[in-house]
LODOPA-57072 format. One line per field, with one value per residue (C-alpha): residue number from 1; x, y, z. Coordinates in nm, 4 decimals. Layout:
% residues N
num	[NUM, ...];
px	[X, ...];
py	[Y, ...];
pz	[Z, ...];
***
This chain:
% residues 167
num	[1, 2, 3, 4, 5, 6, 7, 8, 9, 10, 11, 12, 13, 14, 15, 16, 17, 18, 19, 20, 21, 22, 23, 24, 25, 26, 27, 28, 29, 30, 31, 32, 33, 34, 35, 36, 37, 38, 39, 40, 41, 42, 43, 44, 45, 46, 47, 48, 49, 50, 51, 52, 53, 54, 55, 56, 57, 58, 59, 60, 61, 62, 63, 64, 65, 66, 67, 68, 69, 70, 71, 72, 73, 74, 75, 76, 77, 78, 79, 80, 81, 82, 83, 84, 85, 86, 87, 88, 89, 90, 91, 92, 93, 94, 95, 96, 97, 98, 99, 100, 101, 102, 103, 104, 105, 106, 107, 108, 109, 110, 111, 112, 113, 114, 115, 116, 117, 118, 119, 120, 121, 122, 123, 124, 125, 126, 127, 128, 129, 130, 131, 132, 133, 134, 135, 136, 137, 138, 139, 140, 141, 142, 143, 144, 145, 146, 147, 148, 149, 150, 151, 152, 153, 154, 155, 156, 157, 158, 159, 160, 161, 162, 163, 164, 165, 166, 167];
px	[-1.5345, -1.3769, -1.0465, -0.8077, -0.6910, -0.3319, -0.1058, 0.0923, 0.4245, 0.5554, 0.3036, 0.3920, 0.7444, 0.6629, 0.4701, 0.7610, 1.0301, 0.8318, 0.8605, 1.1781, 1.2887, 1.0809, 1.3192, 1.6005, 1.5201, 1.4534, 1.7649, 1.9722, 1.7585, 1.8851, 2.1926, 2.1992, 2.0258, 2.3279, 2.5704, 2.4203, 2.3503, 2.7485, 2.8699, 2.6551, 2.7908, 3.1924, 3.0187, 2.8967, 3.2390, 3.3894, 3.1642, 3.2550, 3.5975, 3.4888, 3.6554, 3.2789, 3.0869, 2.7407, 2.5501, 2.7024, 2.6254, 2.2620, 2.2561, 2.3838, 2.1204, 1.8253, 1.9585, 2.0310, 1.7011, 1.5313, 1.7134, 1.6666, 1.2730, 1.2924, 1.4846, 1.2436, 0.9708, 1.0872, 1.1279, 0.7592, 0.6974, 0.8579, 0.7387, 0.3612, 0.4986, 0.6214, 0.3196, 0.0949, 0.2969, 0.2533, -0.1141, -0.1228, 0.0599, -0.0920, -0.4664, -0.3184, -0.1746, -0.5372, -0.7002, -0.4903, -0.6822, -0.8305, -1.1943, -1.3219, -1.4522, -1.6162, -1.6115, -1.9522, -2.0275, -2.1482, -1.8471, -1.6372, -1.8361, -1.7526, -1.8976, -2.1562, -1.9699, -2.2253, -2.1641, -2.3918, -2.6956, -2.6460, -2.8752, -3.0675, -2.9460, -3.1050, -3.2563, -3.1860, -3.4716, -3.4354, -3.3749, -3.6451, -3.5235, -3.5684, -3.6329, -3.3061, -3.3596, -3.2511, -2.9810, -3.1141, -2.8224, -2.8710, -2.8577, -2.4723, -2.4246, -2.2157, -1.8945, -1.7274, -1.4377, -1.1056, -0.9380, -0.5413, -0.3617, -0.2892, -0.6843, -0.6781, -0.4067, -0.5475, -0.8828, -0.7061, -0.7369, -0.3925, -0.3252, -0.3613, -0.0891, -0.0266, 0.0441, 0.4519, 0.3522, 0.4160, 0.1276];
py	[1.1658, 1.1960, 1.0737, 1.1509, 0.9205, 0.7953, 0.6832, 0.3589, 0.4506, 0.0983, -0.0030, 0.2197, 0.0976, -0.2258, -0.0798, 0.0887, -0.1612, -0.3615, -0.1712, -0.1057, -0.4831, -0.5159, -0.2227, -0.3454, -0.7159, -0.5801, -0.3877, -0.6917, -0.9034, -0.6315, -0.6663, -0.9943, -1.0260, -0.7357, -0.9845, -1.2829, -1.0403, -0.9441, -1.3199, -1.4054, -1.1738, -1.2732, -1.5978, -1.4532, -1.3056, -1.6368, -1.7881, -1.5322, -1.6480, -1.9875, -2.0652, -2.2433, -2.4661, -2.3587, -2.6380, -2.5461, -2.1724, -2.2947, -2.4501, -2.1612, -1.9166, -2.1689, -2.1846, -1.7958, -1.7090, -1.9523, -1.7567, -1.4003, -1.5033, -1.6414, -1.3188, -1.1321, -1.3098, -1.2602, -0.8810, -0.8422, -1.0343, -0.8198, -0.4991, -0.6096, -0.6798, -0.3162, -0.1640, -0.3879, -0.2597, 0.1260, 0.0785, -0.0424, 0.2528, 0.5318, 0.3512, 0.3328, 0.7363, 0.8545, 0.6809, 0.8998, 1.1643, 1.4568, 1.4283, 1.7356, 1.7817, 2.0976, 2.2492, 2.3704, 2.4611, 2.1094, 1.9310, 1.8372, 1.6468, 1.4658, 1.7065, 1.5355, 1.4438, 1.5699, 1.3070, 1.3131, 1.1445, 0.8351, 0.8698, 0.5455, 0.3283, 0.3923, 0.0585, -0.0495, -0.1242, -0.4850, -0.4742, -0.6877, -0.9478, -0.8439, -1.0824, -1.1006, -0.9655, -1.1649, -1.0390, -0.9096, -0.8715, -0.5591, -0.5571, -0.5050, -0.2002, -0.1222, -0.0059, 0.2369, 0.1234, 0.1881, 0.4672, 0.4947, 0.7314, 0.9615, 1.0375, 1.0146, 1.3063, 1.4873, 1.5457, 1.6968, 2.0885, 2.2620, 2.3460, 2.7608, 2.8914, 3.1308, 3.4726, 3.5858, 3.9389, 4.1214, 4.2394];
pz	[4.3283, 3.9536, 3.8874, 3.6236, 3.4128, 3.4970, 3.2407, 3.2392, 3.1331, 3.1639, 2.9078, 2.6970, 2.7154, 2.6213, 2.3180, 2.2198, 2.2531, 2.0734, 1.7475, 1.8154, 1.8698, 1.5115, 1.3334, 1.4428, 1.3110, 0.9786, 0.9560, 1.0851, 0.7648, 0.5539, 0.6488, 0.5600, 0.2270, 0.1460, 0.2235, 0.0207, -0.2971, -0.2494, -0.2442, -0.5710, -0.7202, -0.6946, -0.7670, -1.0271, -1.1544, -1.0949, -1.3741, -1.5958, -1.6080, -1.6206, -1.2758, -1.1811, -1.4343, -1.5558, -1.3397, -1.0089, -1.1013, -1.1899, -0.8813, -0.6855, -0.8301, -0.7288, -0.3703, -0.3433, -0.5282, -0.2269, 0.0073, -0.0616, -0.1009, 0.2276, 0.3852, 0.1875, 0.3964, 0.7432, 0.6214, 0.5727, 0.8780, 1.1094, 0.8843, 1.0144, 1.3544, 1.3865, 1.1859, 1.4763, 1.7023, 1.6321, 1.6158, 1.9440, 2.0576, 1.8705, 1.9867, 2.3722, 2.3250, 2.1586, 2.4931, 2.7146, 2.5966, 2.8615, 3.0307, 3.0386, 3.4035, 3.5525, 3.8884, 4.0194, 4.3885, 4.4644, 4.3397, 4.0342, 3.7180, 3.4294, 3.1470, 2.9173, 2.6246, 2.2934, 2.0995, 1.7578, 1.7298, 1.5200, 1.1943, 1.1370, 0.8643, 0.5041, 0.3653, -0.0126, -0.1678, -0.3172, -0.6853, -0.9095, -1.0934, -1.4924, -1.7434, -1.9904, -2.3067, -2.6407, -2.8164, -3.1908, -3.4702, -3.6751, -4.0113, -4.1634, -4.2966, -4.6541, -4.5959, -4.8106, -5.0606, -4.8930, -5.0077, -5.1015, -4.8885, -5.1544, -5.1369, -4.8021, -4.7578, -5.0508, -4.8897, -4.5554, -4.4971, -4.4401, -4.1105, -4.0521, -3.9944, -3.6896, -3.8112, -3.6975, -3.6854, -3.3482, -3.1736];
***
């Protein structure tokens, strides 16, 4: 007897949450690398007027160029994580797709599928190993005295000039 296919919805929950759990991370990262970009900069202001010396703002750039690298990491992380994820879903969706079965008088059948013959695979033919040639210098040619740009612009033809008559 055929059977349909039945289709797991709690997998498909999981799929999805998973995705979502990943969006919602990256937003949260966001978040944060907002807030560590908006406390360098009143740091930043502060050095300006000279309320923080130059070292401890030198310092303070290392550590929040470190950090944004790092929150910059975890973003990418959890980007593949959610780009995993939806592959996994749109593969387990696709494999949900309809049999086609037919009813005849003896039963129901799974219809042959007519898949396309697989053509057999062409074979490279091996390339021959050539013997390197040796490299021969041709002879220098004479070169032409430079000319000044007054003789260079002299020997230019005017441009035509379109006509401004109406047609």
């Amino acid at each position: 007897m055929v059977n349909t296919k039945k289709f797991n919805e709690n997998r498909l929950d999981r799929l999805l949450k998973e995705v979502t759990v990943s969006g919602e991370e990256i937003r949260s990262i966001q978040d944060e690398k907002q807030s560590v970009m908006d406390e360098f900069r009143k740091e930043h202001d502060r050095f300006k007027n000279g309320q923080i010396s130059k070292q401890a703002f030198a310092i303070s750039t290392r550590n929040v160029t470190n950090e944004l690298a790092a929150l910059d990491a975890k973003i990418r992380e959890n980007i593949s994580k959610a780009m995993s994820g939806s592959r996994k879903t749109h593969m387990y969706m696709s494999s949900q797709a309809p049999q086609k079965i037919r009813a005849s008088l003896s039963g129901l059948h799974k219809a042959a599928s007519r898949k396309a013959k697989a053509k057999p695979a062409k074979r490279k033919s091996a390339k021959k190993a050539r013997p390197k040639k040796k490299a021969v210098r041709k002879a220098a040619k004479k070169r032409k005295a430079a000319r000044p740009n007054r003789a260079r612009k002299a020997k230019r033809r005017p441009a035509k000039r379109k006509s401004t008559k109406k047609r």
